[in-house]
C-alpha positions in Angstrom: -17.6 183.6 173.1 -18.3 183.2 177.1 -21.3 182.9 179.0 -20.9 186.9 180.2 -21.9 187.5 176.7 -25.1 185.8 177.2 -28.0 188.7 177.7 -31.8 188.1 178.9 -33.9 189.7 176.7 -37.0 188.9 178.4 -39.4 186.5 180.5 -41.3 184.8 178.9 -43.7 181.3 179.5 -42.0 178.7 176.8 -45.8 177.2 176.6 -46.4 180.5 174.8 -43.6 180.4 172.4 -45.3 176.7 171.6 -48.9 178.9 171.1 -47.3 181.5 169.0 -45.3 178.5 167.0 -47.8 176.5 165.9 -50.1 179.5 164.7 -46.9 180.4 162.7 -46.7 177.0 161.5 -50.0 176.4 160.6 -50.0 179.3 158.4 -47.4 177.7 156.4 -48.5 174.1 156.5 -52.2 173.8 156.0 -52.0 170.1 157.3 -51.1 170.7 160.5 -54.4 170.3 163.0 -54.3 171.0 166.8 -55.5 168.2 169.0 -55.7 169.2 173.1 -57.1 167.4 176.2 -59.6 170.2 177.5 -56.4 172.0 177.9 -56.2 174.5 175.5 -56.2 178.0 177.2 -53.2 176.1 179.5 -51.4 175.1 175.9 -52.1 178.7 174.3 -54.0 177.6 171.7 -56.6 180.2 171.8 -55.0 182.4 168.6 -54.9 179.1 166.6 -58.7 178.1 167.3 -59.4 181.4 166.3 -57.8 181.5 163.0 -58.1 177.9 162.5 -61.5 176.7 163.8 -61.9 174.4 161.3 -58.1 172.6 162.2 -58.9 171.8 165.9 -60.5 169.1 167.6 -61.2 169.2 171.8 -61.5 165.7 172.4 -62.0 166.1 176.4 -60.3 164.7 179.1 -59.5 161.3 177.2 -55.9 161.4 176.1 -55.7 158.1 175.1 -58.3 159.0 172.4 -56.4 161.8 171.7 -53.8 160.0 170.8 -55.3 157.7 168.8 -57.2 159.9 166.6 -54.5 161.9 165.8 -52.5 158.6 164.7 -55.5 158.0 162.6 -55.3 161.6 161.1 -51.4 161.1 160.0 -53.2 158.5 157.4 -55.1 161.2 155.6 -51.9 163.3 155.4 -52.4 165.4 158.7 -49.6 166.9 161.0 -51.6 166.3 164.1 -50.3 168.1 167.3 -51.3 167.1 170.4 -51.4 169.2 173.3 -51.8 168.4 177.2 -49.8 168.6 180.6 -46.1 166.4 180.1 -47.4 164.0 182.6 -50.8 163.1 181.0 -48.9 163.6 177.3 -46.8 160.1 178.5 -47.4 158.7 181.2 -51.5 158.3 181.1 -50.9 157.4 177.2 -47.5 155.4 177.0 -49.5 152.1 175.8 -51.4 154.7 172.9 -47.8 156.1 172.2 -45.8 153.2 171.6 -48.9 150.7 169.8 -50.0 153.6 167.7 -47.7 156.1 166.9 -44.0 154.7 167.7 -44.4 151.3 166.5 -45.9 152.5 163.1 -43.7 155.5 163.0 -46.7 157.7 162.7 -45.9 161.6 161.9 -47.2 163.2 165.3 -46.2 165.6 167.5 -47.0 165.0 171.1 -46.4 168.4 172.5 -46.1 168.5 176.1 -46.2 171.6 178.5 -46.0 172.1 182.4 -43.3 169.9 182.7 -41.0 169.1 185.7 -40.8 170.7 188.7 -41.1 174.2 187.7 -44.6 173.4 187.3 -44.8 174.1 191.1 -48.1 174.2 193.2 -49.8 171.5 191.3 -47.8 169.3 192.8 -46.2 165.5 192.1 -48.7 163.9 190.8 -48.1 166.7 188.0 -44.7 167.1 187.9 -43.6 164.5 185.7 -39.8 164.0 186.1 -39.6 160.7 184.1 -40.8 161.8 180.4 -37.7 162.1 178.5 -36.4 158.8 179.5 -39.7 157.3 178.8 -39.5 158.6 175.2 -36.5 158.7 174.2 -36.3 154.6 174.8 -39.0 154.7 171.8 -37.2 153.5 168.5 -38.0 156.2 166.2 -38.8 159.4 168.5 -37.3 162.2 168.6 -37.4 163.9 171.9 -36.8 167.8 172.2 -36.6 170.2 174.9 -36.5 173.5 174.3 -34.6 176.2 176.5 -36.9 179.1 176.2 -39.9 181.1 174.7 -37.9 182.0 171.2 -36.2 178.1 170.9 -39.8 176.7 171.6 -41.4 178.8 169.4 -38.6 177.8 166.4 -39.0 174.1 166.9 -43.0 174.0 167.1 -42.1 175.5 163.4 -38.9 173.1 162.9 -41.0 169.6 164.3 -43.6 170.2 161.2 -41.0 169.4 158.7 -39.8 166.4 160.1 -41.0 163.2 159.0 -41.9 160.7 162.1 -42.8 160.9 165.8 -42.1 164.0 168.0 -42.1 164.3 171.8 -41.7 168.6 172.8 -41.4 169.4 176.2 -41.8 173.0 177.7 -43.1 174.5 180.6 -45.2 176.3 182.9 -43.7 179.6 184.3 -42.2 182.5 183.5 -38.8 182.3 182.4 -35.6 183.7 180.9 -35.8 184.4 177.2 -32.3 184.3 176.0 -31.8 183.2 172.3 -31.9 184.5 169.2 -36.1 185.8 168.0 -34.7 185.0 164.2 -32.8 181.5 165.0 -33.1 178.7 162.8 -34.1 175.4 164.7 -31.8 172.5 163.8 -33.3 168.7 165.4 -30.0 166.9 166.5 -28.1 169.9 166.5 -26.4 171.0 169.9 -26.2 174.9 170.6 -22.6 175.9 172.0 -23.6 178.8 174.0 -19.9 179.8 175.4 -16.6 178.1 174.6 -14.0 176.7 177.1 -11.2 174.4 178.0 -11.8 173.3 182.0 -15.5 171.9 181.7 -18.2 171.1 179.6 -21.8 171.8 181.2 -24.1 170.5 179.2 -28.1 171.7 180.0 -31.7 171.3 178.6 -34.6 173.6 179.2 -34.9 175.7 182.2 -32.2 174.9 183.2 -29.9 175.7 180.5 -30.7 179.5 181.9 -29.5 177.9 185.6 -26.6 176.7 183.3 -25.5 180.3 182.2 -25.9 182.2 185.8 -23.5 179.2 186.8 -21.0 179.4 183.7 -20.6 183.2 184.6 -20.1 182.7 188.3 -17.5 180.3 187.2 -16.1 182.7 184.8 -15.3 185.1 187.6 -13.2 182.2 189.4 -10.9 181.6 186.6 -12.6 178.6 185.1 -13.0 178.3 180.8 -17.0 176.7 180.4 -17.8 175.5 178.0 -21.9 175.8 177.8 -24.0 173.6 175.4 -27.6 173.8 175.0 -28.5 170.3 174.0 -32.4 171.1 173.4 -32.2 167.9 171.7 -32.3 164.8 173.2 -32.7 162.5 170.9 -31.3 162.0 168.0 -28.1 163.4 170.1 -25.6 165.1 168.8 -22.8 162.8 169.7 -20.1 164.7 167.5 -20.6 168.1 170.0 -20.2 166.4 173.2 -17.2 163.9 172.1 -15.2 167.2 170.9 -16.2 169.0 174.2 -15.2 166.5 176.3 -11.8 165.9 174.4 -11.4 169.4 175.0 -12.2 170.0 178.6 -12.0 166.6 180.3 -15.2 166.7 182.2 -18.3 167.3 182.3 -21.6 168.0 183.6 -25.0 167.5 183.2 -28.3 169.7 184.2 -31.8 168.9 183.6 -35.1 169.2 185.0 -36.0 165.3 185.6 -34.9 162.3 187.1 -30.8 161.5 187.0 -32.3 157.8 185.9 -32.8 157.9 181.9 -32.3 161.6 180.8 -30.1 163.9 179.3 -27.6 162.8 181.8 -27.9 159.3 180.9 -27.7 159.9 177.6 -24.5 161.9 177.3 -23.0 159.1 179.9 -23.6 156.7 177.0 -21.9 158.4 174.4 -18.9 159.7 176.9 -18.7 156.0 177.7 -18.5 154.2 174.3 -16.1 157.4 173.0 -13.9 159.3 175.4 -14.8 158.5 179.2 -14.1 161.6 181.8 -15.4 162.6 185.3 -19.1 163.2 184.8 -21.3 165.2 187.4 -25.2 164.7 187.0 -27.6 167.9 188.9 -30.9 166.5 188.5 -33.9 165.1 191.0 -32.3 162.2 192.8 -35.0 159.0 192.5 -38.0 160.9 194.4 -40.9 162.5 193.2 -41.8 166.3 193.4 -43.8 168.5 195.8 -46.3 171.4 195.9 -44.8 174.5 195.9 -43.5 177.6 193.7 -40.8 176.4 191.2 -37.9 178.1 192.3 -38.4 177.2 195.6 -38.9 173.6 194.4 -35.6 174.0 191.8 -33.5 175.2 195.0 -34.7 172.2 197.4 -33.9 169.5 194.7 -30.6 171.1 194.1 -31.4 172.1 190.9 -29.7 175.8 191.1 -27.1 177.4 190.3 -24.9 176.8 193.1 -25.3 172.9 192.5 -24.3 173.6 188.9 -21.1 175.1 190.1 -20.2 172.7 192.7 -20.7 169.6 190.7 -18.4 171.5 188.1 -16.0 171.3 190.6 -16.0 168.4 192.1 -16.0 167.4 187.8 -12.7 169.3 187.7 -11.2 168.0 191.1 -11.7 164.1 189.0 -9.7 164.9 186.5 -6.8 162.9 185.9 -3.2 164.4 187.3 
């Protein structure tokens, strides 16, 4: 298994695998309601209203509120999902989050779209780079981030079975649809995309895809990859990276967000307390975003491909004689 055995099947938005999710779960689950913040032709939530009038509440621009009434629904039995833009999903509403849902372990799930800098022309203000660290600091949340339309789509569905607070993140824009339609969503449980012995890259959402073109340039150089999806932030799956980086010696890691707090971080840690080896972060160095279109924005913050490959070798070069 290598990542030249990877294949695009499509493009698709990951916001509409979460719209084409939660209709799927909703028909399995009657308790699941749809909450959004005037926002739900941007969350795809137009198939669910209509099947489901009756399950959905527009409570306006006043995600605050949103947040508290959906805490209040989990006490009647409801698997509330709450829908907005990533930025006003944790950043407007951290106080609601952590006094309402987090502290009293409520069971909703704060699903968060146009995330990072692919969300492009809106511009910083929007592009909320800091989210996962923000949440994942929350005892008790789980934190996911899916890689594409088919993986978003099979945790919407996954996230209504589990018991306690969820933070999804997906995005805006069109993007590579890679994994398997029929896949089985696992919370906590990494997805080894290629197998190698010279590095571990380890990726979350869009750039995972970024993480593949770069795995298969390496490829071509001589270099073993190992690729792993870790759509999961938090719980992590410790066990994956420790016997990856055993393996390979190094590693590094990709995500759309801030080097400060995410996946990065978060791998660092377990690396650390385990098996320490050369790490190499690509991420948005301590500044905010810009206006512009996303892969322009990726390329200027060094979130591409070539910085993939680069800090892959300069991960390598690290390793011990």
């Amino acid at each position: 298994m290598s990542a030249k055995d990877i294949q695009l099947l499509n493009e698709k938005e990951t916001r509409a695998g979460f719209g084409d999710g939660i209709v799927e779960a909703a028909r399995r689950n009657p308790n699941i309601v749809a909450l959004t913040a005037d926002l739900a032709g941007s969350l795809k939530l137009n198939q669910f209203i209509k099947e489901f009038p009756e399950r959905f509440v527009q409570c306006g621009i006043a995600e605050a509120n949103m947040i508290g009434v959906a805490a209040g629904m989990t006490i009647g039995g409801k698997i509330p999902y709450t829908t907005t833009f990533a930025n006003f999903s944790t950043s407007r509403v951290y106080d609601q989050i952590r006094q309402s849902v987090a502290y009293s372990n409520k069971n909703v799930k704060i699903c968060a779209s146009h995330a990072g800098l692919t969300l492009g022309e809106d511009g910083a203000t929007h592009q909320v780079l800091e989210d996962i660290g923000m949440m994942r600091m929350l005892p008790g949340m789980t934190v996911i981030v899916p890689c594409d339309y088919n993986q978003t789509k099979a945790a919407t569905i996954a996230i209504a079975d589990h018991d306690g607070p969820v933070y999804l993140r997906f995005g805006r824009p069109k993007w590579a649809n890679f994994t398997a339609e029929d896949q089985t969503f696992e919370i906590g449980k990494a997805q080894v995309l290629a197998k190698g012995t010279d590095v571990t890259i380890i990726a979350c959402g869009h750039m995972v895809w970024i993480a593949v073109q770069a795995a298969q340039e390496l490829e071509a150089k001589g270099v073993s990859v190992e690729l792993i999806n870790m759509h999961t932030i938090k719980p992590l799956d410790e066990e994956a990276i420790i016997k990856s980086i055993k393996k390979t010696g190094c590693v590094v890691t990709a995500e759309e967000h801030q080097a400060n707090g995410g996946l990065g971080d978060a791998v660092a840690n377990v690396a650390g307390r385990n098996f320490p080896v050369p790490h190499e972060y690509v991420a948005v160095n301590d500044t905010f975003g810009e206006s512009g279109k996303p892969v322009d924005l990726l390329n200027k913050y060094g979130l591409n491909k070539e910085s993939i490959v680069a800090a892959a070798e300069r991960a390598m070069g690290r390793k011990a004689k």
